[in-house]
N, C-alpha and C positions, 0 to 999 in steps of 0.2 A: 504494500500500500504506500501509496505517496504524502509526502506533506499535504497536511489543511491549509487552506486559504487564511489568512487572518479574517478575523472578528465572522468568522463560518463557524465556528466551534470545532468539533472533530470529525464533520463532512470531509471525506475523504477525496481525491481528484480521480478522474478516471484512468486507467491502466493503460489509456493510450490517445492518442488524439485522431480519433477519424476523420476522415477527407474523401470524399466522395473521388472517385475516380481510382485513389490509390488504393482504396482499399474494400472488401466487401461491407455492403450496408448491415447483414449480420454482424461483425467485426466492431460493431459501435458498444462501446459501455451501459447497454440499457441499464442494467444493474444498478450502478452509481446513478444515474442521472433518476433512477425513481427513485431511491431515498431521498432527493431533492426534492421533487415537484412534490412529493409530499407533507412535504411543508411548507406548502400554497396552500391558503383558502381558498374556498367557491368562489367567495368575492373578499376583497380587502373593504372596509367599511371608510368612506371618505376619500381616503389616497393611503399609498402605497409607502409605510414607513421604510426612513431611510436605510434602518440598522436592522431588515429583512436578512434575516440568513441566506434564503434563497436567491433574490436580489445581489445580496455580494457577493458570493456563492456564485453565479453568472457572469458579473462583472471580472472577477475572479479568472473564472476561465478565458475570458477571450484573453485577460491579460499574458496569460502565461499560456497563450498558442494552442489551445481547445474551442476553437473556432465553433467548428458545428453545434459541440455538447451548449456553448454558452448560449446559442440562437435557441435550442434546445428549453431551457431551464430559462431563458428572459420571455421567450415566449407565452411560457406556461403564466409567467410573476405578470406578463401584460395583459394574458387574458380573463386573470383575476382584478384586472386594475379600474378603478371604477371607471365607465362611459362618459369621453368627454373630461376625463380629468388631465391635470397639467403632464402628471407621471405616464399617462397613457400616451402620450405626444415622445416623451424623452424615452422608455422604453421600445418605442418604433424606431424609435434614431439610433440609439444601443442596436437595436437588433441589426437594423441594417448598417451599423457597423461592423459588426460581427460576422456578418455576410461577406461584407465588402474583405474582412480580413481571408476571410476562409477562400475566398475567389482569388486574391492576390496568391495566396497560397497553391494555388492551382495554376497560377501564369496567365490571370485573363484581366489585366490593369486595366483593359477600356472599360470593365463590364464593373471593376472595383472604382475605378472614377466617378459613374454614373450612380455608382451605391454610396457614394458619398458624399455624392453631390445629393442626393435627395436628403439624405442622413442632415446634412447642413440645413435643408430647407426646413426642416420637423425643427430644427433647434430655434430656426429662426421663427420658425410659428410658436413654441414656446418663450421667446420674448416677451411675446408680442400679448399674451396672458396675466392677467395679475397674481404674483405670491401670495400665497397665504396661511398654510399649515404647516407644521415640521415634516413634510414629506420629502420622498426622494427630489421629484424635482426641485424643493425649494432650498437642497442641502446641497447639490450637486453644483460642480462649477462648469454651468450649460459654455459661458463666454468663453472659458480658455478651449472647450471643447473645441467649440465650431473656429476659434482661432487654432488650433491645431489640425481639423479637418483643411481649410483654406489655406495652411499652410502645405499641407501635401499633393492640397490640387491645382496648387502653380510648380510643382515639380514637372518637369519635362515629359518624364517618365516615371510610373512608380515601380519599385523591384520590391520583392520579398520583405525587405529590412523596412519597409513603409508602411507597415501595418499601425492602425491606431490604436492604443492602449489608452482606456480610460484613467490609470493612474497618471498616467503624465498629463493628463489636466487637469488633477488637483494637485 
């Protein structure tokens, strides 16, 4: 078993990082990734606290190059996330972050461009929102994100090493 994520408690990471194409889709850590989602609610009441196990737990993995499992387990945390709330906006932009990393991962930069490019748009429609509860979006630092997205999408070219990690924007 691998190191826990910080502030995941002793959520364990998965035994490997799948990638479509290189590897069979059996070959994914379902295992790991359901003692995650289960500890998602049906629904989150309000918005989506920041200090969700599962939530960083996700965040988590994309950081440290588990691309798929994190689209995985932010998926599950968005679709518990209340309708129309601020978290439900930044959660889509994670995700397709997360995407965006798994595809660069795969050698397809035009197709991780265009996944970051929306990713940026979600951040900027979460601006554009008023804060209000101690929730993930109103804890998270959305500004250095999409300045770090915008910073990758005037690169010439993106290669492998240009993956976005969400701790490098806080």
């Amino acid at each position: 078993m691998t190191t826990p994520p910080a502030g995941a408690g002793n959520l364990p990471l998965p035994r490997w990082a799948y990638v479509p194409g290189e590897s069979e889709k059996s070959s994914a850590d379902y295992q790991t990734l359901a003692q995650i989602t289960a500890l998602v609610p049906p629904r989150f009441g309000g918005y989506v606290p920041a200090r969700h196990p599962a939530l960083r737990y996700g965040l988590t993995l994309n950081d440290r190059g588990y691309f798929w499992a994190a689209q995985e387990i932010l998926e599950a945390v968005w679709a518990a996330a209340p309708q129309g709330g601020r978290e439900r906006i930044l959660l889509r932009a994670c995700i397709l972050i997360a995407t965006a990393n798994l595809r660069l991962r795969m050698q397809k930069p035009h197709v991780t461009a265009r996944l970051l490019g929306e990713a940026l748009g979600e951040l900027e429609a979460l601006g554009m929102r008023s804060a209000g509860r101690d929730g993930f979006a109103d804890c998270f630092p959305v500004a250095a994100l999409a300045a770090l997205i915008k910073a990758k999408l005037a690169q010439p070219q993106l290669g492998k090493a240009d993956g976005v990690a969400f701790a490098a924007a806080g």
